[in-house]
C-alpha positions in Angstrom: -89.2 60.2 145.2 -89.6 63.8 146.5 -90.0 66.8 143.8 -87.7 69.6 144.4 -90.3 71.7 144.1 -93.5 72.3 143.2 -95.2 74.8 140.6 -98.2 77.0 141.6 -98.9 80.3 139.3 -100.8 82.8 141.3 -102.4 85.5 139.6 -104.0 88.0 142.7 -107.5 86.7 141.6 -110.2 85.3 145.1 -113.0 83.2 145.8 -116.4 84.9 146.4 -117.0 84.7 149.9 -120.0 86.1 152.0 -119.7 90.4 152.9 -119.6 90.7 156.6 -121.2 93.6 157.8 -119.2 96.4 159.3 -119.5 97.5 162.7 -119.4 100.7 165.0 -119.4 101.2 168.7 -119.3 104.2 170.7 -116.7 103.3 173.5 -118.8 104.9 176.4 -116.7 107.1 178.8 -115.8 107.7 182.4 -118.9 108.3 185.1 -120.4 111.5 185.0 -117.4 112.3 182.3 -117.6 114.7 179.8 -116.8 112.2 176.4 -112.9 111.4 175.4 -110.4 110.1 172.9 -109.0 106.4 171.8 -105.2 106.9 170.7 -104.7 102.9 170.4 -105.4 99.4 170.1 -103.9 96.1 170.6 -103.3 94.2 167.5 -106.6 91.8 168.4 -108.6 94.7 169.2 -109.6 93.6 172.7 -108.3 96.6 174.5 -108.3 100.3 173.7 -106.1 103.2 175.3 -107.1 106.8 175.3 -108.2 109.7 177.4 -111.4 110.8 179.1 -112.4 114.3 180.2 -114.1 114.5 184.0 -116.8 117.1 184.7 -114.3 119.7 185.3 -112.6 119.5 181.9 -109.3 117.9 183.2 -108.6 114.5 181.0 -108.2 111.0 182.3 -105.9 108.0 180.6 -108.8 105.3 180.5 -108.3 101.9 179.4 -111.5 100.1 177.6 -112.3 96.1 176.9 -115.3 94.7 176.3 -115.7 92.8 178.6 -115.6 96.0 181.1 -116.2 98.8 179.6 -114.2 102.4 180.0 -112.3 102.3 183.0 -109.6 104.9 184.6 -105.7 103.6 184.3 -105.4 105.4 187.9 -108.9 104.8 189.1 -108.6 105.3 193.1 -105.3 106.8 192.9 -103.6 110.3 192.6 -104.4 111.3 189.2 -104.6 115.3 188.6 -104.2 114.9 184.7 -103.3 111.8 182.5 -103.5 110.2 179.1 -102.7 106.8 177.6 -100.8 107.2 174.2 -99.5 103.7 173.2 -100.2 100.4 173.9 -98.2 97.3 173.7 -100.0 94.4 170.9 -100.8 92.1 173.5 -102.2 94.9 175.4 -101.1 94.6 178.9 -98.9 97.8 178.6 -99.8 101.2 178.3 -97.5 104.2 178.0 -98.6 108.1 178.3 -97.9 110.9 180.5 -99.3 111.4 184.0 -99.5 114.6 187.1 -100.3 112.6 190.3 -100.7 116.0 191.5 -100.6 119.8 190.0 -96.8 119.5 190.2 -95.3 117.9 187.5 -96.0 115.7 184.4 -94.2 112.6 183.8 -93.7 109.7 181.4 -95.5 106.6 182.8 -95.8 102.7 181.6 -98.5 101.1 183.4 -99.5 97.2 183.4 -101.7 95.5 185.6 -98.9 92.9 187.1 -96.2 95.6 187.8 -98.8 98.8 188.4 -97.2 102.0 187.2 -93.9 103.2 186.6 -93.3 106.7 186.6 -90.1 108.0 184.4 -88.6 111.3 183.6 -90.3 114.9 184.2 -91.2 116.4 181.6 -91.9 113.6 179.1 -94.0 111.0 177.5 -94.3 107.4 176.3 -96.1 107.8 173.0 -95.4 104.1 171.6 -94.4 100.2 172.8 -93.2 96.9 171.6 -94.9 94.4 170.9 -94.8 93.0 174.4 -94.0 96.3 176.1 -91.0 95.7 176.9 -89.4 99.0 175.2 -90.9 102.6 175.5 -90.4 104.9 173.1 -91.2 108.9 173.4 -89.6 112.3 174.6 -88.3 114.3 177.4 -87.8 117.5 178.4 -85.1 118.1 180.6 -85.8 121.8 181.7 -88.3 124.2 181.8 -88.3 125.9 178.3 -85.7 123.0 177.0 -86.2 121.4 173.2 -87.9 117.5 173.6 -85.5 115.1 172.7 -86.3 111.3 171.5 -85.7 108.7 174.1 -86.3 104.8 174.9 -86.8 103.1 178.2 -85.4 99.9 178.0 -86.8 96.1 179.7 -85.6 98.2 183.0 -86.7 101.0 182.6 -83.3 103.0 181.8 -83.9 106.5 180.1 -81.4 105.8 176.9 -81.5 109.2 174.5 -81.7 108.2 170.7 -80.8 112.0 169.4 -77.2 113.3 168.5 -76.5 116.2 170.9 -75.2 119.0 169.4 -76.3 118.4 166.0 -80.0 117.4 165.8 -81.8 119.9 168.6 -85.4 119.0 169.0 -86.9 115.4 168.3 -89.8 113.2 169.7 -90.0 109.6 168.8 -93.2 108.4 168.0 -93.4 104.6 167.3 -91.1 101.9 167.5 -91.8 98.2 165.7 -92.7 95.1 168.1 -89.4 93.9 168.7 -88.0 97.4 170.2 -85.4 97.5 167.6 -86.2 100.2 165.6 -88.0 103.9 166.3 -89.8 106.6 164.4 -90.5 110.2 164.8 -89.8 114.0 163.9 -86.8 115.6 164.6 -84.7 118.8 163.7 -82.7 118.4 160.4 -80.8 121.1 158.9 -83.0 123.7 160.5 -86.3 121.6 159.1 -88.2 119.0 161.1 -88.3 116.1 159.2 -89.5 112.3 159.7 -86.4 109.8 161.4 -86.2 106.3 161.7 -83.3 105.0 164.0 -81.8 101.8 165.3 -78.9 101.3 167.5 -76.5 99.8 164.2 -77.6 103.1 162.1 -78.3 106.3 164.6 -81.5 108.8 163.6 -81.6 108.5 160.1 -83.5 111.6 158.4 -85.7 109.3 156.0 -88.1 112.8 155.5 -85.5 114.9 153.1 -86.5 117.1 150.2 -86.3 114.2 147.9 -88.6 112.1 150.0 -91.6 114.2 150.0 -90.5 117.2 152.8 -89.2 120.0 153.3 -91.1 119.3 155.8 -92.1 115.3 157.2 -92.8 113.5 160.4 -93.2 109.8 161.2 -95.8 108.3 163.4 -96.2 104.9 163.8 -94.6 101.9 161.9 -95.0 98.3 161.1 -94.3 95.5 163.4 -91.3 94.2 161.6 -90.0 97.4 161.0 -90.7 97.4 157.0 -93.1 100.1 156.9 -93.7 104.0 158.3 -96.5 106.3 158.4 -96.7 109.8 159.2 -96.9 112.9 156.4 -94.7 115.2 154.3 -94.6 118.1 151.8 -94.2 121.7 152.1 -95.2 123.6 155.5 -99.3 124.0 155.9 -99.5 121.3 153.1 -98.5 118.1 154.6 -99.9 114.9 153.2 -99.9 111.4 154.7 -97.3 109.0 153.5 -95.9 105.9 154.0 -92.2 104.9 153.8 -90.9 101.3 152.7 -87.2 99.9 151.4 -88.4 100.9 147.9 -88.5 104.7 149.2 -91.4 107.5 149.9 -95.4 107.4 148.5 -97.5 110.5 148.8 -101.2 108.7 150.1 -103.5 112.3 149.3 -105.4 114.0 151.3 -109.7 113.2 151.0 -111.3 115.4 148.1 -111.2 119.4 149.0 -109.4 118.9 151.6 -105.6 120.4 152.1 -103.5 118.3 154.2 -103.3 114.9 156.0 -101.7 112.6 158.7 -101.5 108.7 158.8 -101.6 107.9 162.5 -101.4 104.1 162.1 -100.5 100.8 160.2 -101.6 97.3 159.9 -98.8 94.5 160.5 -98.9 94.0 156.6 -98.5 98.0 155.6 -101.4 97.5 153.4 -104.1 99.6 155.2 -103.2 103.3 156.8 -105.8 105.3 158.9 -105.5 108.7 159.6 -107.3 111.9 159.6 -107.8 114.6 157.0 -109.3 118.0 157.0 -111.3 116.9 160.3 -112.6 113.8 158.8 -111.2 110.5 159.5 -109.5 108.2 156.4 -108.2 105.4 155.5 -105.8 104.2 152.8 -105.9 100.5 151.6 -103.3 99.0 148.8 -104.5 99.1 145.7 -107.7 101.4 146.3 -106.3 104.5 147.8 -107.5 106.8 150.1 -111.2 106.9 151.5 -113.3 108.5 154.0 -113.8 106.0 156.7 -117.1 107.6 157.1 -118.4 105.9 153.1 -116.5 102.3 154.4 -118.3 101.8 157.7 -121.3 104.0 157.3 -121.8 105.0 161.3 -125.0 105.7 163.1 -126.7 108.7 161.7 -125.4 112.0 163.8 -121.9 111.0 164.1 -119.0 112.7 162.8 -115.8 111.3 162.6 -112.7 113.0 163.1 -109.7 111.1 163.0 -108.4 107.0 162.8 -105.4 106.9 165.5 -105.1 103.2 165.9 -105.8 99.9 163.7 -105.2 96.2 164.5 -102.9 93.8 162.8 -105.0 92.6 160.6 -106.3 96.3 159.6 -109.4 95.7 160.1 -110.7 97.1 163.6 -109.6 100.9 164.0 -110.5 102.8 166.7 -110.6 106.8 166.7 -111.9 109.9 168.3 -115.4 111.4 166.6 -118.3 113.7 167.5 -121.9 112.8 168.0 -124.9 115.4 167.6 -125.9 116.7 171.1 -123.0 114.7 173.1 -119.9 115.8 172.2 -116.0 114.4 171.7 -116.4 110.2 171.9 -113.6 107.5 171.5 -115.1 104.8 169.0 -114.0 101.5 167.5 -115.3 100.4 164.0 -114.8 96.7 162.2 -114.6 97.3 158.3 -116.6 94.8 156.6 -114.8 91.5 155.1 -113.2 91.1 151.7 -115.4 89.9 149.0 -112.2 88.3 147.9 -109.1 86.4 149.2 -105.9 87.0 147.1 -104.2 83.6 145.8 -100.9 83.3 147.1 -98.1 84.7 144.3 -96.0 82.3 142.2 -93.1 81.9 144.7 -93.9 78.8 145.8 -90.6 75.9 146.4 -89.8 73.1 147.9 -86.3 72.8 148.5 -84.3 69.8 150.4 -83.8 66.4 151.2 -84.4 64.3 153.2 -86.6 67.4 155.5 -88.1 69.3 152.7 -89.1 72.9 153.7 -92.0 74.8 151.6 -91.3 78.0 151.5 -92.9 81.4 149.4 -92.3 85.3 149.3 -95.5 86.5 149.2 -95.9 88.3 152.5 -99.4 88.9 153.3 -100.5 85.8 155.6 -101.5 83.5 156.6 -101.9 80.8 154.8 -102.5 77.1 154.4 -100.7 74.4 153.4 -101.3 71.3 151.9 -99.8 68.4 150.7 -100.9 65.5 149.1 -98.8 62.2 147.4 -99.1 60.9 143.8 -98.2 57.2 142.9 -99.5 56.6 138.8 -101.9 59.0 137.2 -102.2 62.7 138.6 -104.7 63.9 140.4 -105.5 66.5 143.4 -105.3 64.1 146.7 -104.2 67.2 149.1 -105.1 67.3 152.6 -103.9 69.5 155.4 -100.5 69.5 156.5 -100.0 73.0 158.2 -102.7 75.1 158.7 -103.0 78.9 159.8 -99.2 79.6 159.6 -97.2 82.7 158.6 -94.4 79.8 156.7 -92.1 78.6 155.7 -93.0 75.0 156.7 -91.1 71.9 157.0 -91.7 67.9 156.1 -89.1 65.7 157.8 -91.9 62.8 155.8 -90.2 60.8 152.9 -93.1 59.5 151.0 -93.8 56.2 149.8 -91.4 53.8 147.0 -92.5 54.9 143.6 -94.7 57.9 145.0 -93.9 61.8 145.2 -95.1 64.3 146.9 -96.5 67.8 146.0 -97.4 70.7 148.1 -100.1 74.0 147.6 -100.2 76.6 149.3 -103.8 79.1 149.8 -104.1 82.7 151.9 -106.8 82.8 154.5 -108.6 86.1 156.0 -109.5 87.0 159.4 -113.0 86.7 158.0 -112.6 82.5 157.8 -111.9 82.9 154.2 -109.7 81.1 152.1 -108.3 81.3 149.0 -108.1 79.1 146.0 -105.0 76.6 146.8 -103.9 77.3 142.7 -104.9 77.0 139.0 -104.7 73.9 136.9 -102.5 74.6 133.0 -105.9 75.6 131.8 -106.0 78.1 134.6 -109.3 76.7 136.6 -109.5 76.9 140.2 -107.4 73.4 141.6 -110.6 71.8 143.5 -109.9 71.4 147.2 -112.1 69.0 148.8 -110.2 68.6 152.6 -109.8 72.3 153.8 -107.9 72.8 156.7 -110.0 73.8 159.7 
């Protein structure tokens, strides 16, 4: 027979498991340039968007990978000013605002299989989907005219977000990977104030009084949507904060300081980077706020500034800094692994017949799972059965006459960690003997 489900208590405790050192990388700059600034990431932290300055002062969107190095976006092309500020998570799309020539700025998305695509005058594409298939940012439409938040859709179509007539000035400012839903300032009863909008609900002032303002902006969100960044309280005191369904948090600002931004957001919510009183932070669940400077511990001589963007997994943020003698440089820190991987909660079932599906509520992936079959007297026989998944899995397997079986489910890291698969009634570790690859 088949259990209808199967019991694991969780209770947030982790294996030991080897500290990985951090790391920290100066991201080099243009030839004969003058140093620059990293605004993004893709979510494996393979490619970094940003801007460059050339001998004359006048700044450069660059596009870095390790493989190549710092590289122009427009490299051989018109290119009188530019900068790259978003970056689709696969990283093939990049979004900013460029001047060919002295003329005129415009919005521009840029990928290496369609080339560039400039948009509207006046504007800017400070965010993408995952795949970058949607843009999200401002325009202007005349000289001296109030930004208002826009989208360019798959085609390219300009599509405004704002309500004219009642909400003046906005500026959207990130947008979650399936191009659903935005984020940004805009104009609220005379105060600027943090939106978040989808097509169903309109701009939505999440930044009111009771939710931290008077005064709030939003700057980048989650990839499903679930969570936003940005900063709130009263004017010349804004603090970063993060919004979720269960409403507003204030994250502080670093000791003596007075004010802060979040600028970014891992897929999970869990870690924020930012920048406070000219020194670069970061905010992790259950720890708080930090300078990133004490986490990664940089090359003596380096100073940095502020955290703009962070991989999925929160653990590779890149940034713009100072070093002693050189100047502004883009860099790109990796924060040391977790001593620790968090069990997976109790929400663990196992629900159907004959195609059971093993399913759990605790978010933070991914995870293993294991099954294994008991026919007599207990005892732990798991082996693999799905690893490295974000779940809920399915087992279309009926097992043996007279037999049953039972399923356990652990958390893995980026690091190669894993977790304990669950705790026996006396509470010890369940031994695990066939890990999943």
């Amino acid at each position: 027979m088949k259990l209808p489900a199967a019991a694991l208590i969780a209770f947030l405790a982790g294996v030991p498991a080897a500290l990985a050192q951090s790391s920290f990388q100066d991201l080099g700059d243009l030839p004969g340039g003058r140093g620059g600034h990293a605004n993004a990431v893709s979510a494996d932290g393979s490619v970094v968007v940003g801007f460059s300055y050339d001998s004359g002062g006048g700044s450069h969107a660059v596009r870095w990978t390790a493989a190549s190095g710092m590289h122009a976006v427009f490299e051989g092309g018109l290119d009188f000013t530019s900068s790259a500020l978003g970056l689709s998570a696969d990283g093939l799309t990049i979004g900013g605002s460029h001047a060919p020539t002295i003329i005129e700025i415009k919005a521009f998305i840029w990928s290496a299989a369609a080339g560039e695509q400039l948009l509207a005058t006046r504007s800017g594409v400070n965010a993408l989907s995952g795949t970058g298939a949607v843009g999200a940012g401002y325009v202007v439409h005349g000289r001296g005219e109030a930004p208002r938040a826009a989208i360019w859709d798959s085609n390219r179509s300009e599509i405004f977000i704002d309500s004219p007539g009642v909400i003046p000035n906005s500026d959207s400012r990130g947008i979650s990977a399936d191009g659903t839903v935005v984020v940004g300032q805009a104009v609220f009863s005379d105060m600027i104030r943090a939106f978040r909008w989808t097509a169903a609900t309109g701009m939505q002032n999440i930044g009111s009084p009771d939710f931290g303002g008077p005064l709030s902006h939003a700057d980048a969100i989650t990839s499903d949507g679930s969570v936003i960044v940005g900063a709130a309280g009263a004017s010349g005191q804004l603090e970063a904060a993060r919004w979720t369904a269960a409403g507003y948090q204030n994250l502080g600002s670093l000791p003596g300081a007075v004010g802060s931004t979040a600028y970014a957001v891992s897929a999970d919510g869990d870690t924020v980077v930012g920048a406070s009183n000219g020194h670069a932070f970061i905010w992790r669940q259950g720890i708080g706020i930090e300078d990133l400077r004490t986490v990664i511990a940089p090359p003596a001589g380096w100073t940095l500034t502020e955290a703009r963007g962070i991989t999925a997994d929160g653990r590779t943020i890149v940034g713009t800094g100072s070093f002693v003698g050189v100047g502004t440089r883009a860099w790109m820190a990796t924060l040391p692994c977790s001593t620790t991987v968090p069990e997976v909660d109790g929400s663990l079932v196992v629900t159907g017949a004959p195609t059971s599906t093993i399913s759990w509520s605790d978010p933070h992936g991914p995870f293993n799972v294991y099954r294994g079959s008991v026919s007599g007297a207990w005892w732990y026989s798991q082996t693999c059965f799905d690893p490295n998944t974000a779940g809920p899995s399915t087992d279309p397997t009926v097992p043996a006459a007279d037999s049953f079986y039972f399923y356990l489910v652990s958390r893995r890291d980026t690091c190669g960690h894993e977790s304990v698969v669950g705790r026996d009634s006396a509470g010890l570790p369940i031994p695990n003997t066939a890990s999943c690859p």
